[in-house]
N, C-alpha and C positions, 0 to 999 in steps of 0.2 A: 872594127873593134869587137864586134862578135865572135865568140869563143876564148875571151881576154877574160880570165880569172882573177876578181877584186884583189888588190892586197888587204896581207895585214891589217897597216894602217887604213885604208879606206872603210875595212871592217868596222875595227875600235871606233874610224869617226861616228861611223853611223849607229853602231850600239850607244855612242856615246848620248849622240842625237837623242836618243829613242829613253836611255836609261832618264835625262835632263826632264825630258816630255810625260814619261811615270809609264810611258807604253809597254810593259812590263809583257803581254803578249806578242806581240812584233819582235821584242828584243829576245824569247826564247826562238822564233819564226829562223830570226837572222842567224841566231846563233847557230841554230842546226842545220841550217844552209853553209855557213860556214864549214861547219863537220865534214859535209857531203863533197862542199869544196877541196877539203883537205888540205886547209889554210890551217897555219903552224900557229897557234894560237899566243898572245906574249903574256907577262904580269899586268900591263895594263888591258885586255880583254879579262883578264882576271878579277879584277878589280871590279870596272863596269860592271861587270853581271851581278857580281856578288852585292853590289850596292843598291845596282837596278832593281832584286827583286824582291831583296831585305826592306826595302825603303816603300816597297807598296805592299808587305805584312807576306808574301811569300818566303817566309822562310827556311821550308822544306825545299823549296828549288834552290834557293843562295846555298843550303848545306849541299844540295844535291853538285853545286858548280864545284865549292871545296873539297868533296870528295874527289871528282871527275879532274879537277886540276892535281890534287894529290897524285893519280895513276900518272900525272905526265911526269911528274918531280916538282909540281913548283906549290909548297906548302907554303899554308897561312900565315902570314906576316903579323905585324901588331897591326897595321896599319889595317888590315883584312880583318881583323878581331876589334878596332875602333869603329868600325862602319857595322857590322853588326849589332856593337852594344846601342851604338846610336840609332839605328832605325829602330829596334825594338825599343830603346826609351821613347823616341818619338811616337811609336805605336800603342805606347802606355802597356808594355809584356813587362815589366817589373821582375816578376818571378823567375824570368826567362832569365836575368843579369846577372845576378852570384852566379849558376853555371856557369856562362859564358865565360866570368873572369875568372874563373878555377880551371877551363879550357886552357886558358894562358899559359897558366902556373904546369900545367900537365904538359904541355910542347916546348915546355921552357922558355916561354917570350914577357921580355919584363914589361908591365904596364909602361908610359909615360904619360907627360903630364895632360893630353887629350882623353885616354881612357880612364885614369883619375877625374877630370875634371864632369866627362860624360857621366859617369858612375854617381858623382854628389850630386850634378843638378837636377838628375834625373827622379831621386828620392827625395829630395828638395822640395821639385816643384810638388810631389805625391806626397808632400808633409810626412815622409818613415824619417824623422831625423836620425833618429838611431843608426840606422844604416849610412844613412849620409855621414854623420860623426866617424863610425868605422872608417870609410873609404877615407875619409881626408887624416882620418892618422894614419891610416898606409900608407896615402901617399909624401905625409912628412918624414916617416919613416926611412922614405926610400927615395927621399930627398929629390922630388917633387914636386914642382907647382908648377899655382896657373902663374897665366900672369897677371896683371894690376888689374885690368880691363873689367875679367874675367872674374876677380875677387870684389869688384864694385859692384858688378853685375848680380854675383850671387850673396853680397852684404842688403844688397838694397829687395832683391826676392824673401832673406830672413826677415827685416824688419817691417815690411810689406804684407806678408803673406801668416808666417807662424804666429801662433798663438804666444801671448806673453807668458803663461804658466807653464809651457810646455817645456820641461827639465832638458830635452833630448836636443830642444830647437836652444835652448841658453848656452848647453852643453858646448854644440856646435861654433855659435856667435863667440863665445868665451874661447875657444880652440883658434879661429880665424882672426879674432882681434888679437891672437898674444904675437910673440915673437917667432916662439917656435914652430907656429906656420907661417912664420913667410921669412923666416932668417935666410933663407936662400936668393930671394926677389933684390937686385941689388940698387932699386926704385923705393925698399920700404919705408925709409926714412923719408922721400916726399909724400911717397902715397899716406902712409898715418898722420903727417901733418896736415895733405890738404882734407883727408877727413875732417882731423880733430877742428880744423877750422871751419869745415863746410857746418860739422853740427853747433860749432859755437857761436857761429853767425844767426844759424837759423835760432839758436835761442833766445838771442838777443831781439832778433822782429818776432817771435812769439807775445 
């Protein structure tokens, strides 16, 4: 077997391996072994790297991957610009996110409802409701959403988390609770009733 050059796919598993593991040095190691190998790199080695090394706060190398992938022809997807916003949410880079989504809008790639959704929870949890408000009338605008799960998820972070006076955080709950955010969910009719029952129960055992 010696002198047998990995494939592809043997590559991708092992970056896969290494990006899962957060080995963020190993998986630049392989990567450039790869190079050397002159193994025809795919979208999903694309991928991996870009998430590998976004996701442990390198993100001077993930641009340096979409660059480097740029020169072959295989430009940034949404799906490449959703792992991005999401590691730097996860790494708390805030400031970093309007760029990134104005990144978008510049390569022409429409958001969906993943990078809507990263984009709210992410100012959310960082109490900027303001911003959060923005992002979720974009993304009703543009017709939008999460799904039910995902709107329990971040109803139950509003009443949890935000302040009651806070105009920005009423703003938002007021926007989430009406129709117009979630006239698209074709669930919203159970989902607002098992609410309005889950809170009318709990007021009754109060």
């Amino acid at each position: 077997m010696e002198g047998i050059k990995p494939s592809v796919e043997t590559y991708n598993t092992l970056l896969d391996v290494l990006r899962r593991a957060g080995e963020a040095q190993i998986l630049m190691e392989i990567w450039k072994l790869m190079k050397n190998d002159k193994t025809e790199p795919t979208r999903t080695t694309f991928n991996i790297l870009v998430d590998g090394f976004a996701k442990q706060g390198l993100y001077m190398e993930a641009r340096g991957i979409i660059s480097e992938f740029g020169k072959l022809g295989m430009q940034p997807t949404v799906v490449t610009y959703n792992m991005l916003i999401n590691a730097h949410a996860k790494g708390g880079q805030l400031s970093k996110l309007p760029q990134i989504f104005k990144e978008m809008a510049v390569l022409k790639l429409q958001p969906d409802s993943v990078t809507y959704s990263t984009m709210i929870f992410a100012f959310v949890r960082f109490h900027d409701f303001k911003r959060a408000f923005l992002y979720h009338k974009q993304m009703v605008k543009n017709k939008q959403t999460m799904d039910v799960s995902s709107y329990q998820t971040l109803l139950a972070i509003l009443e949890a988390r935000a302040a009651r006076k806070n105009k920005d955080w009423r703003a938002l709950l007021a926007q989430i609770k009406s129709k117009t955010g979630v006239k698209v969910i074709r669930q919203k009719d159970e989902f607002w009733k098992y609410y309005k029952k889950r809170h009318k129960c709990n007021d009754e055992t109060n």
